[in-house]
C-alpha positions as CSV (number, residue, x, y, z in Angstrom):
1,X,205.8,235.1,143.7
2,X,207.1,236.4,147.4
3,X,204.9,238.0,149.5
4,X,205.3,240.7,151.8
5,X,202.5,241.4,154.9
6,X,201.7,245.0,155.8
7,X,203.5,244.8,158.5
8,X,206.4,243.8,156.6
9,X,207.2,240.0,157.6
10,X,208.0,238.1,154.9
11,X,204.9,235.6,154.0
12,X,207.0,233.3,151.6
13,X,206.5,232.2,147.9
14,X,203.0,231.7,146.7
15,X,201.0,230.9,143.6
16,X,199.6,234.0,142.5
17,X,195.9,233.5,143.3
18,X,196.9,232.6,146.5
19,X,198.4,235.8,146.8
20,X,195.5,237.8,145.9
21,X,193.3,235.6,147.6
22,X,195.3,236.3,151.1
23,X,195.1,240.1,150.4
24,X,191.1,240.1,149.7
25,X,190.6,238.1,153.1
26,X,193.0,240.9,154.5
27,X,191.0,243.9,152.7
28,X,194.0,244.8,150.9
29,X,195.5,245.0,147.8
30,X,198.0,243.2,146.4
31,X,201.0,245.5,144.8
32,X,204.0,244.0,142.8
33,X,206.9,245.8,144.1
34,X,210.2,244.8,142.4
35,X,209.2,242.5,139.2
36,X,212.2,242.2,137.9
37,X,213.4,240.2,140.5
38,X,213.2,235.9,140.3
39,X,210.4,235.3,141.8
40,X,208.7,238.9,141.2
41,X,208.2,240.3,145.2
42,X,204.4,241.8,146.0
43,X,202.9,243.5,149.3
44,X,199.8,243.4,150.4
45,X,198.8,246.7,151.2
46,X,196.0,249.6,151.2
47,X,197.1,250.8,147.7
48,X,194.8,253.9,147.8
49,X,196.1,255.2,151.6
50,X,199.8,254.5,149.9
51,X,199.2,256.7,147.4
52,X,197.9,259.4,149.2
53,X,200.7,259.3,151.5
54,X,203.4,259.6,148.8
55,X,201.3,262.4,147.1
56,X,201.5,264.4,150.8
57,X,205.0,263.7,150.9
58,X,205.6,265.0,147.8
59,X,203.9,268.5,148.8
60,X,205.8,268.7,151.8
61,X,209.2,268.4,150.1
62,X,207.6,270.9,147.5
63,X,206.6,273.5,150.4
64,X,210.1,272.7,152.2
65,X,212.0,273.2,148.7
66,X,213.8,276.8,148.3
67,X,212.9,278.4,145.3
68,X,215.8,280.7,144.0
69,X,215.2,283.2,141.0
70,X,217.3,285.7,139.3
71,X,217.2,289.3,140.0
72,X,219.0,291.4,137.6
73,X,220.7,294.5,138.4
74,X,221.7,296.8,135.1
75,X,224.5,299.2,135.7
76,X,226.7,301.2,132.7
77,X,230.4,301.6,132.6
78,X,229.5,305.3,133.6
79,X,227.6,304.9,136.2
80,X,228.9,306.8,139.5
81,X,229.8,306.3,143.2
82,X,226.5,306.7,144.3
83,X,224.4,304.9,142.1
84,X,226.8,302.0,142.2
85,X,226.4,302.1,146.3
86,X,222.6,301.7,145.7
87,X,222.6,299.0,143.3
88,X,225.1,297.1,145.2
89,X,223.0,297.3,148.0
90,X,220.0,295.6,146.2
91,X,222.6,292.9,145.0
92,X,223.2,292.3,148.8
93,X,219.4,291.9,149.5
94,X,219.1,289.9,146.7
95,X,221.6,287.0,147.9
96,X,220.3,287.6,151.5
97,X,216.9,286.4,150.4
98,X,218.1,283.4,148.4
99,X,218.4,284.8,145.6
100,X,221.1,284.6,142.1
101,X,221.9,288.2,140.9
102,X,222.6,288.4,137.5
103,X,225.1,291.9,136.8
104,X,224.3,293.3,133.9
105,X,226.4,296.2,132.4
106,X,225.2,297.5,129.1
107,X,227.9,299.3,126.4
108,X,226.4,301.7,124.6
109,X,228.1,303.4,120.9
110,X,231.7,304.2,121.7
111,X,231.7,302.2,125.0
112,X,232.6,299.6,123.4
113,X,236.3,300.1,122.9
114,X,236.1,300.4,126.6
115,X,235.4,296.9,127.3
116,X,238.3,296.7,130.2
117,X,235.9,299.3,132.8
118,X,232.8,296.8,132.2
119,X,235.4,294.1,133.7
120,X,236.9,296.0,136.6
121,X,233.5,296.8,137.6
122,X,232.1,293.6,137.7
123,X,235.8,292.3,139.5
124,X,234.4,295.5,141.8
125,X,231.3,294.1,142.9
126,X,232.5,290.6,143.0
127,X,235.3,292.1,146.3
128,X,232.7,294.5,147.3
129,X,229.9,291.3,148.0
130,X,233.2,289.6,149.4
131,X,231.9,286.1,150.6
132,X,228.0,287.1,150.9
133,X,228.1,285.4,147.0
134,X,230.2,282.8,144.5
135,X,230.2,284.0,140.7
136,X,227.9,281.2,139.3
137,X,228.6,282.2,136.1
138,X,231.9,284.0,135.5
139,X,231.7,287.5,133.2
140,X,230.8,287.2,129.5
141,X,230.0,289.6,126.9
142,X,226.8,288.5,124.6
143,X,226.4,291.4,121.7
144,X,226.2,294.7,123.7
145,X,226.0,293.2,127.0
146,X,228.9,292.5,129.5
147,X,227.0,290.0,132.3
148,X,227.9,288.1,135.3
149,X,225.8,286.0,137.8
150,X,226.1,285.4,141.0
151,X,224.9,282.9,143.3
152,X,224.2,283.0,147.4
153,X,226.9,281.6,149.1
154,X,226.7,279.2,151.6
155,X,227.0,282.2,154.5
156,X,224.3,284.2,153.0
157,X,221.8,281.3,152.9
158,X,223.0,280.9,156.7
159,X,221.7,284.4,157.7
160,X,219.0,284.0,155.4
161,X,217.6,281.1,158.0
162,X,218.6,282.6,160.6
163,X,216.8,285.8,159.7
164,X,213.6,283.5,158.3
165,X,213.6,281.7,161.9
166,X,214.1,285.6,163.9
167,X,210.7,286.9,161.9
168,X,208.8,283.0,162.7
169,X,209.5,284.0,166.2
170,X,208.2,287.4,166.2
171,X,204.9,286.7,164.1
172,X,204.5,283.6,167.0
173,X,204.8,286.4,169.9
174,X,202.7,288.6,167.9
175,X,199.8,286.3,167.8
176,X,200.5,285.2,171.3
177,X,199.8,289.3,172.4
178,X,197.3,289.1,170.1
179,X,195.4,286.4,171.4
180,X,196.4,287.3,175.2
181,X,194.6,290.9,174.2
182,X,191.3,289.5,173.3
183,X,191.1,287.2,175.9
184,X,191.7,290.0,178.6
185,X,189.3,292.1,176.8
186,X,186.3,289.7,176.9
187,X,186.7,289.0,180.5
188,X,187.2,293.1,181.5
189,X,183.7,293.2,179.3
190,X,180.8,294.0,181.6
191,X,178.0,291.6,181.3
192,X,174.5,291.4,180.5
């Protein structure tokens, strides 16, 4: 088998229980790395500290990992100006924060033969959130229920950083008065 150091120079081939028997003078274990290959290629290594590194790795690229859910917004081929304003104002907030928005518009008895105003509203919101969004999934009707999604684009999750890194930066100059406060308060304190 070929064996690899720690540091990662290449030891040669070696007999098996020569292998292991270099990694126990080392301390170390002895992993098999690729054996499928001719000869099978092993490391000598601290196998426990190797896994704890690749488990805090993974958790980090968890933690840095955005997590985007779908709001829905429900609307009905009746609705008017200013309720439409409002909820296209949450659909706005909702891409901003990283967010899909799924449109939902609900037909209700004779609203059905009226399928065409679901449509042009949905065409409605999609120029109204001009290029803050890109339809993810384009309009479909599923029983009583004409629905679109909508996904952040590219812009939006721009601002969204840049909005994320603006509030960092405050809560850092918050704790900096913060801590600059009590500092100046214990040294104006009289003592005893």
């Amino acid at each position: 088998m070929r064996v690899i150091s720690e540091t990662g120079d290449q030891l040669g081939i070696m007999p098996t229980p020569d292998a292991i028997r270099t990694a126990g003078e080392k301390g170390m274990d002895l992993v098999e790395v690729s054996p499928t290959s001719r000869p099978p290629v092993c490391r000598i290594m601290d196998y426990g500290k190797y896994k704890y590194t690749q488990k805090k790795k993974a958790q980090s690229a968890k933690k840095k990992a955005m997590t985007q859910s779908v709001k829905e917004v429900k609307l009905r081929p009746k609705t008017e100006e200013h309720d439409y304003q409002f909820k296209l104002k949450h659909i706005q907030r909702f891409l901003l924060d990283g967010n899909k928005a799924k449109v939902t518009i609900r037909f209700r008895g004779r609203e059905m033969a009226h399928k065409d105003i679901g449509m042009e509203m949905l065409k409605r919101i999609v120029r109204d959130v001009g290029d803050m969004a890109t339809v993810a999934s384009e309009p479909a009707m599923e029983g009583r229920l004409l629905q679109m999604v909508l996904a952040p684009s590219p812009k939006a999750l721009v601002i969204k950083r840049s909005k994320d890194e603006q509030r960092r930066a405050e809560k850092e100059e918050i704790k900096k008065v913060k801590k600059k406060d009590t500092v100046s308060s214990k040294s104006d304190s009289p003592g005893t």
